[in-house]
C-alpha positions, 0 to 999 in steps of 0.5 A: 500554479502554486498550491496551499498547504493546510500548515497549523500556525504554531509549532505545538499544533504541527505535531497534532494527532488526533485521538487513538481510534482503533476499536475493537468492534468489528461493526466500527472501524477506523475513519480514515478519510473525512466522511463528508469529502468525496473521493475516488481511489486510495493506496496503502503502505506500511511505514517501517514503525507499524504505522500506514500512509494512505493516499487519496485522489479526490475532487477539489473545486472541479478538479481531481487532486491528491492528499495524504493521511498517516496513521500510526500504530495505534490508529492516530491520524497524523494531520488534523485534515488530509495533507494536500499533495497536489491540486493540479488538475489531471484528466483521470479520476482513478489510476492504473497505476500507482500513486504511494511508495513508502520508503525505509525511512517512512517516506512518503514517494507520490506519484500524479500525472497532471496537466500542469505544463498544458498550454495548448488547446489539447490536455496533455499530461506528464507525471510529477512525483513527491517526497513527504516526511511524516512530519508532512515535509516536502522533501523535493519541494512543493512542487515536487519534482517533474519526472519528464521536464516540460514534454507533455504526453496526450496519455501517460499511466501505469506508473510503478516504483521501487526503492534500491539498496543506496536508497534511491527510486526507480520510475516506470511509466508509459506514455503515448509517443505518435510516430506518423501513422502509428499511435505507440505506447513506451516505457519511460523510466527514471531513477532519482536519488534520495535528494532527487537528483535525476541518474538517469538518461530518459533516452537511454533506458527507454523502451521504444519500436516505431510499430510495437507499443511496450506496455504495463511496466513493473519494477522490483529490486533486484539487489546490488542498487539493480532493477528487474523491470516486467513489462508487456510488448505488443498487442497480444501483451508478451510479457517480458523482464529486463534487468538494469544496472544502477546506471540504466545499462542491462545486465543480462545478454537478453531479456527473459521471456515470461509468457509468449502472449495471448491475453486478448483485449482485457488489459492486464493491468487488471490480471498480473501481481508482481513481487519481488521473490526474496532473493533478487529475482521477482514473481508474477502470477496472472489467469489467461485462456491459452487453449480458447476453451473459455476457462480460464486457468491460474499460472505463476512465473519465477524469474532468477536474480540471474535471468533464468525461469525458476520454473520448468514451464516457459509460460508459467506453472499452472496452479490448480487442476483446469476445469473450472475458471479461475480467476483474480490471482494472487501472488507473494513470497514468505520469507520464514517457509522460503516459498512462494503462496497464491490464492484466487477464485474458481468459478463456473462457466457463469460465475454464480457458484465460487470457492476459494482455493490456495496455493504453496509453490516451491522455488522449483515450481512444485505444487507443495499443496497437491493438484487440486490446492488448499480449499479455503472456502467452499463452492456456494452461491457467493462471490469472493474478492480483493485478495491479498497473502500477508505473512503470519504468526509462526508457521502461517500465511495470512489470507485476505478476502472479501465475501459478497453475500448478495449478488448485487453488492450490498452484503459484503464482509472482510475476512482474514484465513491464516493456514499452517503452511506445514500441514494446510491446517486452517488454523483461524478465519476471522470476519474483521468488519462484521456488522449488524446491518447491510453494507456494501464494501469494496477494495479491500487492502492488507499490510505486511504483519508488523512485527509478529504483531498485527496487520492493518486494512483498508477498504471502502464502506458506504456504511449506511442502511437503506434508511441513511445517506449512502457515503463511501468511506475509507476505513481502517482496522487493525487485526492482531495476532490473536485475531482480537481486534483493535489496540492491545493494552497500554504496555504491548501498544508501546511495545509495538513500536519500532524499538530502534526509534526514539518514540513518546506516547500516552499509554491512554489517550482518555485519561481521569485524574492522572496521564502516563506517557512514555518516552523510549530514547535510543540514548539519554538526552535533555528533555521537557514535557510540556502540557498545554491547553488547546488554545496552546497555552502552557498548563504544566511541565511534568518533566524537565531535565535528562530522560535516561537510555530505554523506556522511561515512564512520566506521569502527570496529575491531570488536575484540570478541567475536561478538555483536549490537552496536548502533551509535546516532548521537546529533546535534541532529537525534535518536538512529539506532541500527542493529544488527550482528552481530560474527562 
């Protein structure tokens, strides 16, 4: 099967993007899925210039497909319509796994399981995985590239990827192998280089018992082009962590034992957060019910580059004094305070009454915020969800949550908590998608603070009172540093941009009477801006000859009729156009 890729015609339209749209008002954030398409799971990363990709399992013709969206730093959609990826057809309409790296180049690496070599009665699947320039070039070819030839698998899931320092990715997924009267899950792994040559052996790296399924891997780098793969093995899900070379080969004398087991029927997919710690090593954070007292307590486990547990529990470090449940936590590594942070809900025995609490862990597993931990919300009749810790401005960490204001999920809000991780001042919380009427919001994700500058989130918005038509809808915003929302003024926009890259943007994208653009080039080099009407015919050429090293302003006298206008730069380097609206 061959797919059709929505591709513009001419090379103008190809670098379309569409009008800057991030908004100071919390009540009207940035739609970044068409809200008349359906969908049903997105991912987020962040790309290394400040923008995000976002990627979409959706219905297409009866059958669940994947697309891609970018958004640069200033809330420009990069394609006009979601950029189809694949259109094979694949039995699950969510996943457990993932389906978006973004590498160090701004790559997009997507990951689908598809029934595209299913010829028998049965559907049987295996996982194809992409490369896609933010230009939407398809690197490893349209198809892609099909991580397990033409073997197919009744069940393959839980896909995981990392990137290691030569560049290359490493793959790890699971899939049901039958041995005779046993159904056994394995671990299947792959590295590919960054021209998508397959490296590895699929026999050699893979984990696989007659009797003992090996579950839920996690891959995070380990340095020196080496891999530390998490993993679960059997069905009380021990959790364990294997360190590989760059030539799949082990580089401890025996995998390390993070946790003996015990956490019972719920799949842990759902409990653990893996993350790489700083220095070659990973962490792991995850609630279990060691003792079968029915509350549950939070743990978080630290495995050294060289295999050791940082911590001196075998089974991790609890976080907080037991008593109450605790649930959903969450884990990440700071580079600036060197120290691990956590954050997750606590409860009572019937989950009506919640707070919120955080933690700071030093490397040798010390609650550096007491027994009890920091109280960043406390105890009501509310409910609290999709956590994540980001870094912050200086001498802060960053807290990302969802407060439900209704036990039936149709008063939810965003929030953003910062905290001095010197003194636990609680320095800022911040309602990002406050609005004035009723609306049910879910999944709430977070980037990394860019550059000292902002974060960016994603949730899902059905976005309607009870009188309107209720859509779910992928939306966007861009918090600040100074908890303003939306875009900045014109110079500290440009200035968000990553410096080392050659860039061209309107300082404004509604402009009247006169447009200003700025170009920042690495070094000088021949250059024409060109200013053409929507239908690509050419207005104006405001500059034509050599565009000096740094940040060189353009201006254009947009004596022309109100309209959409394109403005395309052309250099050595390639073509940038952006769009603007003439009033």
């Amino acid at each position: 099967m061959k797919k059709t890729l929505l591709l513009v015609a001419t090379a103008v339209m190809a670098c379309v993007s569409a009008f800057g749209q991030w908004n100071s008002n919390p009540a009207e954030n940035l739609l970044a899925w068409p809200d008349d398409k359906s969908f049903y799971y997105e991912e987020m990363g962040m790309t290394p210039d400040g923008g995000v990709w976002i990627a979409v399992n959706h219905p297409v013709n009866g059958r669940i497909c994947t697309s891609l969206q970018l958004v640069d730093s200033l809330g420009n959609l990069k394609f006009e319509e979601p950029l189809l990826v694949s259109d094979y057809d694949t039995r699950s309409w969510t996943s457990c796994g993932q389906i978006l790296f973004v590498d160090r180049d701004g790559n997009a690496i997507v990951s689908v399981n598809d029934f595209r070599y299913n010829d028998g009665p049965g559907e049987y699947e295996n996982h194809s995985v992409y490369k896609i320039s933010p230009e939407g070039e398809f690197l490893w070819g349209e198809d892609g590239i099909t991580l397990e030839g033409e073997e197919v698998h009744d069940l393959v899931a839980a896909m995981n990827i990392c990137q290691l320092s030569d560049g290359s990715y490493v793959f790890a997924w699971m899939h049901n192998r039958a041995n005779g009267d046993y159904n056994m899950m394995t671990i299947e792994m792959q590295r590919v280089s960054p021209d998508g040559e397959m490296l590895w052996n699929a026999e050699d790296v893979r984990l696989y018992d007659e009797k003992i399924s090996y579950l839920y891997p996690y891959v995070v780098d380990g340095g020196n082009n080496q891999v530390i793969l998490l993993y679960a093995k059997g069905s009380g899900q021990e959790l364990l962590a294997r360190k590989l070379d760059f030539d799949g080969t082990p580089v401890w004398s025996k995998d390390t034992r993070v946790y003996n087991a015990g956490f019972g029927s719920i799949p842990i997919w759902t409990i653990l957060d893996v993350h790489p710690s700083g220095d070659g090593g990973l962490i792991v954070s995850w609630n279990d019910d060691r003792y079968y007292t029915n509350v549950e307590s939070v743990y978080m486990a630290y495995v050294k580059p060289n295999g050791e547990l940082g911590f001196t529990s075998e089974n991790g470090q609890i976080l907080g004094l037991m008593g109450w449940r605790s649930l959903h936590a969450r884990c990440q590594y700071d580079k600036a305070s060197d120290a691990f942070y956590a954050i997750w809900e606590e409860c009572s025995s019937g989950q009506s009454w919640n707070r919120l609490v955080a933690q700071k862990i030093s490397k040798e597993g010390e609650l550096l915020w007491g027994e009890e931990a920091l109280e960043l919300k406390p105890m009501e009749q509310t409910d609290y969800g999709y956590f994540s810790i980001q870094n912050g401005p200086e001498n802060e960490v960053a807290f990302f949550y969802m407060q439900n204001y209704s036990g039936s999920f149709g008063d939810v809000e965003a929030f953003v908590t910062t905290v001095n991780y010197n003194d636990t001042t609680i320095r800022r919380q911040s309602e990002f998608t406050k609005s004035d009427r009723v609306s049910e919001k879910t999944s709430l994700v977070s980037s990394p603070m860019y550059d000292g500058k902002y974060w960016i989130a994603m949730f899902e918005d059905n976005g309607a009172s009870f009188e309107e038509k209720k859509i779910d809808r992928i939306k966007l915003q861009r918090i600040n540093a100074d908890f303003t929302l939306g875009n900045p003024n014109g110079d500290q926009a440009v200035e968000g941009v990553q410096a080392d890259a050659n860039t061209f943007m309107a300082l404004a994208t509604l402009v009247d009477g006169e447009a200003m653009f700025v170009a920042n080039m690495n070094a000088a080099t021949q250059a024409t801006l060109a200013i053409y009407d929507i239908n690509g015919a050419l207005v104006a050429t405001p500059f034509d000859g050599v565009l000096a090293a740094g940040k060189q302003y353009i201006e254009w006298n947009a004596n022309v009729p109100a309209g959409i206008y394109l403005a395309t730069l052309t250099t050595a380097n390639g073509v940038e156009t952006v769009k603007i609206l003439v009033k």
